[in-house]
C-alpha angles and dihedrals in degrees: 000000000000112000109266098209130039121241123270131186114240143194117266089236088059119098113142139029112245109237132223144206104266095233092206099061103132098166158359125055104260119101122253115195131188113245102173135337081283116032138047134196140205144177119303124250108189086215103056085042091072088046090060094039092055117019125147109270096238088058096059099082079060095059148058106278101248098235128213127207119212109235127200120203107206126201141194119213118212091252077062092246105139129190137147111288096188143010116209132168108233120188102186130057140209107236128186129151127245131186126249127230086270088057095253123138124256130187111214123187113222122188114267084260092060119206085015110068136034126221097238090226105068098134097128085163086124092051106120131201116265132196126297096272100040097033119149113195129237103194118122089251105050100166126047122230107222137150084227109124125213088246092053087048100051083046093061101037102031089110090047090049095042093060093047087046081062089048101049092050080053098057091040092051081056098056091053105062090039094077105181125015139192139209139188117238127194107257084200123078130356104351093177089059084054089053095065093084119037121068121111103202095057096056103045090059093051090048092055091045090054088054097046092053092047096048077055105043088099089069114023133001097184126087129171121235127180122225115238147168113292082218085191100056100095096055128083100219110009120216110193138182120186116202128203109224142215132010094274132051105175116104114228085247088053110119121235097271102049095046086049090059097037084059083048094057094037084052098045104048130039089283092090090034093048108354097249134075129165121280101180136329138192123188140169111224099197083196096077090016079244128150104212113204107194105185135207090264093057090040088049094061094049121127116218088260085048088057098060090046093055090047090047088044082057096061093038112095092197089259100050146353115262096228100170090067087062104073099047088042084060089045101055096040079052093051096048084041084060094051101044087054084062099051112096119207099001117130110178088201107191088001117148131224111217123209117195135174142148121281086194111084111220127200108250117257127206125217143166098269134084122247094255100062095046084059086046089055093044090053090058094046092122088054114100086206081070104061132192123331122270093195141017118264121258135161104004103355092055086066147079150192124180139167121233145200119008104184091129104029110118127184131171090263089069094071103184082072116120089200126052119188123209124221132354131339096260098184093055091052096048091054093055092047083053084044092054094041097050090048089045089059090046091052086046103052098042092062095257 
């Protein structure tokens, strides 16, 4: 694997890169962190670890590029010379949170050796303020050294904690009920800037993390992440739908209990209709200057015919249609169709489809190149060997579809599996036939 970051030099003190909410979760539990402008990272499963480590290679340009980040592993001699004694890629992280000099929580990423070694990206320059609850601090010493251990922490703050821990259930009780939600932007100056903060969804799922890791801290402070694709980071104003996928949810290892409620909730949504439902979704209506955030409990109530409103509603910038997203949109989910249909053995049980473009409409550019070979350049985006853009996306390159979260995908290749499945994932497929003929009825009516 080539290393996905260069090599920067970087201040003795300096040990770990200071992590950040991912603003354009739409969907799922899991939390989703910010580890630079082009990479996330989230919490490691040890099972969708191993898909990323060996899926099939045509399934690659359907997925999150899995990153690397080039460690160096100094050394002081006892003549007090130092130097790098080795280089290594490393696609997972340790994680663990600290506290500031103002007493927040951080979470700070560490290579996987700990005090030895140094992740080579650590410029947190672009790191803002947020608010009280989610701030991340920009003073030189961000983290304070102190002999004070996580268990000693959670002791004298537990009261202080507990009451925030109300609050928070609070304000997630009321997201959920509040099913879709919608916020002025300002149609003057960056929108993209504005869209750092706001969304709910996002924030819901780092505040639980936080909470996880500090009910924890008395026994570990120390969580592995792997390190993947911001699939959103070269869009201005991204616009993302996130799309549950297949008839059925539940993993082979699920108990009784949660396999029964992940058939409930196939049963009672579009999963077990079409095999697909929203997740999530975020999009910027330049009609009202509005970002709308339509969330799983909302997706989870739609009818059939609710779905294809909320897909149209997805294309629909509040003035038009955007019509030319819709052709290359068919032709990808016909393409991963293709190769799904290649994969033996493979279920993506409770995987997710993401579909991203930008909310931000640019003027079309011509250049001396034909269409197919600006779709081949925007597939390899996250490759260095592609550069920066010469020109603004537009038509196919302006889209993407991606496949998510594998935590409960099993295939034959796995081994340790009890259960090993035959043939194709039929409900997966089925879900992406209902996807293209939805979109193909959209195309159609609107005069495409």
């Amino acid at each position: 694997m080539s290393p996905a970051f260069r090599t920067m030099d970087v201040e003795p003190r300096t040990k770990g890169v200071l992590l950040e909410p991912f603003v354009h979760q739409v969907g799922g539990h899991s939390c989703v962190l910010r580890f630079n402008e082009t990479t996330l990272c989230k919490p490691l499963v040890p099972r969708e670890h191993q898909f990323y480590e060996t899926l099939p290679a045509e399934m690659r340009k359907f997925t999150p590029q899995y990153k690397a980040v080039l460690i160096f592993v100094r050394f002081a001699d006892e003549f007090g010379a130092s130097g790098n004694i080795e280089t290594k890629e490393q696609g997972v992280v340790s994680v663990r949170f600290e506290e500031d000099e103002d007493r927040n929580l951080c979470l700070i990423a560490y290579p996987l050796k700990g005090d030895h070694a140094t992740v080579d990206i650590v410029d947190n320059s672009d790191c803002e303020p947020k608010s009280k609850l989610l701030r991340w601090t920009n003073k030189k010493h961000h983290v304070l050294e102190t002999e004070k251990s996580p268990k000693d922490w959670v002791r004298q703050h537990r009261k202080e904690e507990k009451m925030k821990s109300h609050k928070l259930e609070e304000e997630f009780e009321w997201l959920k009920k509040s099913e879709v939600l919608y916020y002025s932007v300002e149609k003057k100056g960056n929108i993209s800037s504005q869209l750092k903060h706001y969304n709910p969804w996002s924030m819901k799922c780092h505040q639980q993390q936080l909470q996880r890791m500090k009910e924890n801290a008395k026994h570990r402070n120390q969580y592995k992440f792997i390190l993947l694709e911001n699939l959103t980071s070269r869009y201005e104003v991204p616009c993302v739908l996130d799309l549950k996928m297949g008839t059925r949810q539940h993993g082979d290892d699920a108990s009784e209990e949660k396999a029964a409620n992940q058939i409930r909730k196939c049963q009672q949504s579009t999963s077990a209709v079409i095999g697909v439902r929203v997740c999530g979704m975020q999009v910027y209506q330049a009609g009202t200057g509005q970002l709308m955030f339509m969330n799983k409990y909302h997706g989870r109530k739609l009818s059939v015919q609710g779905f294809k409103e909320a897909l149209f509603q997805f294309f629909h910038n509040g003035r038009y249609l955007r019509r030319e997203l819709l052709g290359p949109v068919l032709k990808k989910l016909t393409e991963l169709k293709a190769v799904l249909e290649r994969q033996e053995s493979y279920r993506f049980y409770s995987s997710s489809l993401l579909v991203i473009y930008d909310g931000k409409e640019w003027p079309e550019v011509t250049l001396d190149s034909d269409a197919e070979d600006l779709e081949d350049l925007s597939e390899e985006s996250a490759d260095e060997s592609a550069g920066a853009y010469a020109y603004k996306p537009t038509g196919a390159s302006s889209v993407d579809v991606r496949m998510i979260d594998f935590a409960h995908t099993t295939c034959r290749l796995y081994g340790e599996d009890s259960v090993v499945h035959e043939g194709q994932d039929a409900g997966y497929i089925f879900g992406l036939q209902s996807l293209i003929d939805i979109v193909t009825d959209i195309s159609e009516d609107s005069g495409e």
